[in-house]
C-alpha positions as CSV (number, residue, x, y, z in Angstrom):
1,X,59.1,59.9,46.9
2,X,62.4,61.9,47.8
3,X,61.9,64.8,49.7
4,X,63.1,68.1,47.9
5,X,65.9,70.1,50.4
6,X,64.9,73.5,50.5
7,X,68.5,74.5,50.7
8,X,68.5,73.5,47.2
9,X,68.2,76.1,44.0
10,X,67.8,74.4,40.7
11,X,70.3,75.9,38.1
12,X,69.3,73.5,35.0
13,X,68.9,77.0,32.9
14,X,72.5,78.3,33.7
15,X,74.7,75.4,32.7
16,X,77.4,76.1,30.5
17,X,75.3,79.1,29.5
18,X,78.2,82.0,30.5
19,X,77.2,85.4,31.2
20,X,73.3,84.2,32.0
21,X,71.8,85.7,35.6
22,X,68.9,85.3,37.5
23,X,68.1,86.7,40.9
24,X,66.0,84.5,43.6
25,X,64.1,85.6,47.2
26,X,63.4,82.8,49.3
27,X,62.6,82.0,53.0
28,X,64.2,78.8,54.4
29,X,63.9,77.1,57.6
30,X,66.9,76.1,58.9
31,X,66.9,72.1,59.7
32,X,69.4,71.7,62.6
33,X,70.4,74.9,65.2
34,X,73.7,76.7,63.5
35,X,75.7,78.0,65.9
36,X,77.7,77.6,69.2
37,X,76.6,76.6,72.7
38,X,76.2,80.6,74.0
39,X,74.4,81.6,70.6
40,X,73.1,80.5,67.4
41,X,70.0,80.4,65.0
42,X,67.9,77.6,66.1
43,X,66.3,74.6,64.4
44,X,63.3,75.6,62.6
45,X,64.4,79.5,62.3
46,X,63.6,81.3,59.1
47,X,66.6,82.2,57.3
48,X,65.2,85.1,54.5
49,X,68.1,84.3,51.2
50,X,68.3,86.8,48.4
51,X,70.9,85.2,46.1
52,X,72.2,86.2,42.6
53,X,72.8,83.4,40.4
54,X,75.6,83.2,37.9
55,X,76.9,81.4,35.0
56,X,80.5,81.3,34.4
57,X,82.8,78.7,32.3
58,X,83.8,77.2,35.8
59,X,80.4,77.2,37.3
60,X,77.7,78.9,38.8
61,X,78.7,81.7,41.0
62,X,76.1,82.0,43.7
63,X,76.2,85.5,45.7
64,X,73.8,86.7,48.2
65,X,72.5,88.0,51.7
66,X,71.1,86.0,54.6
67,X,69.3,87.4,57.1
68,X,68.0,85.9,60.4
69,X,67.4,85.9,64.4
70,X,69.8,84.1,66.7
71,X,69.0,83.6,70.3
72,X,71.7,82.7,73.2
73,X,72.1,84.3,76.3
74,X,74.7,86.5,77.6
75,X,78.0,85.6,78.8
76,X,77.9,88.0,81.9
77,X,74.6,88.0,83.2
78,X,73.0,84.9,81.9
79,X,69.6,86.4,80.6
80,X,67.7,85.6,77.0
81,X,68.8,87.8,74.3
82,X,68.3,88.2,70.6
83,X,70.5,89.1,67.5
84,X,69.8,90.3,64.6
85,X,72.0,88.3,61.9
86,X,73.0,89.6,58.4
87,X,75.9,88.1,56.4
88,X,76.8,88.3,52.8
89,X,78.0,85.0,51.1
90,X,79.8,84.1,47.9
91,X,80.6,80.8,46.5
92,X,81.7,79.3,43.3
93,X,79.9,76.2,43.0
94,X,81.8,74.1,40.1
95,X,80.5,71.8,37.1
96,X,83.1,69.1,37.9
97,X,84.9,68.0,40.8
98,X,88.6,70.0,41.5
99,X,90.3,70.4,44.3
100,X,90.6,74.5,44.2
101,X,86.3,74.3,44.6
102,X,84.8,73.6,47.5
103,X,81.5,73.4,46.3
104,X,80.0,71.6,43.0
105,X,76.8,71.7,41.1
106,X,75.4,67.9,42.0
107,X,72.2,67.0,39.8
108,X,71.4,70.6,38.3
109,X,71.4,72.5,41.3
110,X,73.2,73.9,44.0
111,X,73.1,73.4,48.3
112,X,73.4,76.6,49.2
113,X,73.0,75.3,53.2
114,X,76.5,75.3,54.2
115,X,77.5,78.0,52.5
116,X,74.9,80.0,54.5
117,X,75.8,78.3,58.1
118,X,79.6,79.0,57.4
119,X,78.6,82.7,57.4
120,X,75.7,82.9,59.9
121,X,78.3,80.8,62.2
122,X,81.7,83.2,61.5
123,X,79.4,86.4,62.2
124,X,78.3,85.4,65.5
125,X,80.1,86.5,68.7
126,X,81.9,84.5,70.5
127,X,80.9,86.0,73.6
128,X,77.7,87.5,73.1
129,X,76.3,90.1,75.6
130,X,73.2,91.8,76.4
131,X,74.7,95.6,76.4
132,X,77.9,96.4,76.0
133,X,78.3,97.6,79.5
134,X,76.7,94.6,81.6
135,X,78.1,94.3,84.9
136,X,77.1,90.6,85.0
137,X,76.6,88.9,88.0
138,X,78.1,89.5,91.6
139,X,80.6,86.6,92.5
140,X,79.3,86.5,96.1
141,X,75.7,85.9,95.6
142,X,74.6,85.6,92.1
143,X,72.5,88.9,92.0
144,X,72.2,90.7,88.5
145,X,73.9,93.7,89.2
146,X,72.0,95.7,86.4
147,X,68.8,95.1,87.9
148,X,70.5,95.9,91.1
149,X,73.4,98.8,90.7
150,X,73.6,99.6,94.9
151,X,74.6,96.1,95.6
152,X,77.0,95.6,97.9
153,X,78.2,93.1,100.6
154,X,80.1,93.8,104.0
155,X,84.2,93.4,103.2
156,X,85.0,89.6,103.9
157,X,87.6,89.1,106.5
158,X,91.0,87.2,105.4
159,X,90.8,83.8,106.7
160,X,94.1,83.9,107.6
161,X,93.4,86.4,110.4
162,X,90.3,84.6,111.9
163,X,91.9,83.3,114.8
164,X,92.4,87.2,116.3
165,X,89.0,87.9,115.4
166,X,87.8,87.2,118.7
167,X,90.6,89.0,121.0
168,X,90.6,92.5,121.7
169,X,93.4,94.9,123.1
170,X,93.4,95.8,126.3
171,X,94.8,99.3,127.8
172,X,96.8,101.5,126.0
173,X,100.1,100.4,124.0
174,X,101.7,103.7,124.3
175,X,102.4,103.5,128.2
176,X,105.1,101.0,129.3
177,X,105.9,100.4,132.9
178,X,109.7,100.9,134.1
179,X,110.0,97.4,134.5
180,X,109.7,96.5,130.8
181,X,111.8,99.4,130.1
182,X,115.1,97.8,131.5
Protein backbone atom coordinates (compact mmCIF):
# COMPACT_ATOMS: atom_id res chain seq x y z
CA UNK A 1 0.00 0.00 0.00
CA UNK A 2 1.89 3.41 -0.99
CA UNK A 3 1.19 6.13 1.13
CA UNK A 4 -0.46 9.22 -0.68
CA UNK A 5 1.93 12.64 0.01
CA UNK A 6 -0.23 15.22 0.90
CA UNK A 7 1.90 17.66 -0.84
CA UNK A 8 0.53 16.08 -3.84
CA UNK A 9 -2.65 17.67 -6.04
CA UNK A 10 -3.86 15.33 -8.63
CA UNK A 11 -4.24 17.23 -12.06
CA UNK A 12 -5.49 14.09 -14.22
CA UNK A 13 -8.51 16.62 -15.47
CA UNK A 14 -6.16 19.43 -16.72
CA UNK A 15 -3.78 17.63 -19.01
CA UNK A 16 -3.43 18.98 -22.26
CA UNK A 17 -6.78 20.56 -21.62
CA UNK A 18 -5.56 24.60 -22.20
CA UNK A 19 -7.46 27.20 -20.70
CA UNK A 20 -9.26 24.65 -17.99
CA UNK A 21 -9.06 26.05 -13.99
CA UNK A 22 -9.85 24.82 -10.84
CA UNK A 23 -9.27 26.34 -7.49
CA UNK A 24 -8.26 24.10 -4.35
CA UNK A 25 -8.20 24.94 -0.12
CA UNK A 26 -6.24 22.50 1.66
CA UNK A 27 -4.41 22.25 5.10
CA UNK A 28 -1.11 20.32 4.99
CA UNK A 29 1.20 19.39 7.61
CA UNK A 30 4.45 19.97 6.94
CA UNK A 31 6.73 16.63 7.28
CA UNK A 32 10.27 17.90 8.19
CA UNK A 33 10.94 21.67 10.00
CA UNK A 34 11.49 24.32 6.89
CA UNK A 35 13.55 26.81 7.88
CA UNK A 36 16.95 27.90 9.47
CA UNK A 37 18.54 27.31 12.84
CA UNK A 38 17.09 30.86 14.50
CA UNK A 39 13.51 30.33 12.87
CA UNK A 40 11.40 28.18 10.88
CA UNK A 41 8.01 26.31 10.56
CA UNK A 42 8.39 23.17 12.46
CA UNK A 43 7.70 19.47 11.63
CA UNK A 44 4.17 18.69 11.90
CA UNK A 45 2.99 22.63 11.42
CA UNK A 46 -0.13 23.19 9.42
CA UNK A 47 0.60 24.99 6.37
CA UNK A 48 -3.20 26.34 5.12
CA UNK A 49 -2.55 26.27 0.72
CA UNK A 50 -5.08 27.97 -1.41
CA UNK A 51 -3.79 27.27 -4.94
CA UNK A 52 -5.25 28.02 -8.44
CA UNK A 53 -4.65 25.37 -10.86
CA UNK A 54 -3.99 25.94 -14.57
CA UNK A 55 -3.72 24.32 -17.83
CA UNK A 56 -1.53 25.70 -20.35
CA UNK A 57 0.24 23.94 -23.59
CA UNK A 58 3.44 23.76 -21.47
CA UNK A 59 1.87 22.54 -18.25
CA UNK A 60 -0.04 23.14 -15.39
CA UNK A 61 0.60 26.54 -13.92
CA UNK A 62 0.05 26.21 -10.15
CA UNK A 63 -0.43 29.73 -8.25
CA UNK A 64 -1.32 30.28 -4.73
CA UNK A 65 -0.93 31.54 -1.04
CA UNK A 66 0.53 29.70 2.00
CA UNK A 67 0.05 30.69 5.18
CA UNK A 68 1.52 29.44 8.44
CA UNK A 69 3.29 29.90 12.04
CA UNK A 70 7.03 29.76 12.45
CA UNK A 71 8.62 29.71 15.82
CA UNK A 72 12.52 30.63 16.62
CA UNK A 73 13.72 32.82 19.07
CA UNK A 74 15.26 36.16 18.86
CA UNK A 75 18.62 37.00 17.91
CA UNK A 76 19.17 39.71 20.73
CA UNK A 77 17.50 38.45 23.61
CA UNK A 78 17.12 34.84 23.17
CA UNK A 79 13.37 34.45 24.20
CA UNK A 80 10.46 32.24 22.22
CA UNK A 81 8.77 34.12 19.62
CA UNK A 82 6.20 33.52 16.83
CA UNK A 83 5.68 34.68 13.18
CA UNK A 84 3.04 34.84 11.27
CA UNK A 85 4.04 33.54 7.64
CA UNK A 86 2.29 34.42 4.38
CA UNK A 87 3.95 33.92 0.93
CA UNK A 88 2.52 33.84 -2.48
CA UNK A 89 4.01 31.15 -4.92
CA UNK A 90 3.98 30.51 -8.59
CA UNK A 91 5.27 27.59 -10.53
CA UNK A 92 5.08 26.13 -13.93
CA UNK A 93 5.03 22.60 -13.43
CA UNK A 94 5.80 21.00 -17.07
CA UNK A 95 4.31 17.85 -19.02
CA UNK A 96 7.79 16.69 -20.10
CA UNK A 97 11.17 17.03 -18.85
CA UNK A 98 13.18 20.53 -20.15
CA UNK A 99 15.71 22.20 -18.81
CA UNK A 100 14.01 25.86 -18.68
CA UNK A 101 11.31 23.93 -15.91
CA UNK A 102 12.16 23.23 -12.73
CA UNK A 103 9.21 21.42 -11.87
CA UNK A 104 7.22 18.55 -13.96
CA UNK A 105 3.91 16.88 -13.62
CA UNK A 106 5.10 13.14 -12.51
CA UNK A 107 2.12 10.58 -12.59
CA UNK A 108 -0.84 13.06 -13.00
CA UNK A 109 -0.17 15.30 -10.37
CA UNK A 110 1.86 17.87 -9.05
CA UNK A 111 4.42 18.20 -5.55
CA UNK A 112 3.61 21.32 -4.59
CA UNK A 113 6.13 20.80 -1.29
CA UNK A 114 9.13 22.47 -2.46
CA UNK A 115 7.61 24.95 -4.15
CA UNK A 116 5.95 26.04 -0.83
CA UNK A 117 9.33 25.56 1.42
CA UNK A 118 11.34 27.72 -1.17
CA UNK A 119 8.85 30.56 -0.26
CA UNK A 120 8.12 30.02 3.45
CA UNK A 121 12.11 29.68 3.62
CA UNK A 122 13.03 33.06 1.37
CA UNK A 123 10.38 35.06 3.59
CA UNK A 124 11.77 34.34 6.80
CA UNK A 125 14.30 36.75 8.51
CA UNK A 126 17.45 36.08 8.77
CA UNK A 127 17.70 37.61 11.96
CA UNK A 128 14.47 37.47 13.57
CA UNK A 129 13.65 39.64 16.67
CA UNK A 130 11.11 39.93 19.27
CA UNK A 131 10.42 43.94 18.68
CA UNK A 132 12.11 45.94 16.60
CA UNK A 133 13.65 47.85 19.40
CA UNK A 134 15.08 44.94 21.82
CA UNK A 135 18.01 45.90 23.63
CA UNK A 136 19.09 42.24 23.93
CA UNK A 137 21.11 41.07 26.59
CA UNK A 138 23.84 42.98 28.73
CA UNK A 139 27.36 41.62 27.74
CA UNK A 140 28.44 41.67 31.40
CA UNK A 141 25.97 39.56 32.98
CA UNK A 142 23.40 38.13 30.68
CA UNK A 143 20.36 40.14 32.15
CA UNK A 144 17.49 40.90 29.60
CA UNK A 145 17.63 44.45 29.45
CA UNK A 146 13.87 44.81 28.48
CA UNK A 147 12.71 43.19 31.48
CA UNK A 148 15.30 45.25 33.19
CA UNK A 149 15.74 48.97 31.43
CA UNK A 150 17.80 50.55 34.88
CA UNK A 151 20.47 48.09 34.62
CA UNK A 152 23.64 49.13 35.05
CA UNK A 153 27.10 47.88 36.30
CA UNK A 154 29.91 50.00 38.17
CA UNK A 155 32.55 51.19 35.12
CA UNK A 156 35.25 48.40 34.91
CA UNK A 157 38.75 49.50 35.53
CA UNK A 158 41.45 49.15 32.51
CA UNK A 159 43.53 46.32 33.40
CA UNK A 160 46.34 47.95 32.23
CA UNK A 161 46.18 50.42 35.20
CA UNK A 162 45.61 47.75 37.95
CA UNK A 163 48.94 47.87 39.37
CA UNK A 164 48.29 51.82 40.62
CA UNK A 165 45.08 50.81 41.90
CA UNK A 166 46.35 50.36 45.23
CA UNK A 167 48.75 53.60 45.71
CA UNK A 168 47.46 56.77 46.62
CA UNK A 169 49.12 60.37 46.38
CA UNK A 170 50.39 61.78 49.07
CA UNK A 171 50.64 65.77 49.88
CA UNK A 172 50.05 68.24 47.47
CA UNK A 173 51.78 68.28 43.85
CA UNK A 174 51.51 71.93 43.49
CA UNK A 175 54.22 72.82 46.26
CA UNK A 176 57.82 71.96 45.44
CA UNK A 177 60.62 72.41 47.88
CA UNK A 178 63.73 74.78 46.81
CA UNK A 179 65.85 71.87 46.60
CA UNK A 180 64.01 70.29 43.66
CA UNK A 181 63.79 73.58 42.17
CA UNK A 182 67.58 73.85 41.37
Amino acid sequence: MTVQNPWSLSVIDLIHRPGEMRERQLDVPTGEDMGNAVIGVKAGTDVHLEVRLESLHDGVLVTGEADTVAQGECVRCLTDIEQAVEVEFQELFAYSPDEAFDYEVHDDSVDLEPVVRDAVVLSLPFQPVCQDDCPGLCPQCGVRLLDNPGHEHEAPTDPRWGALAGFEVAGDTETVSEEEKR
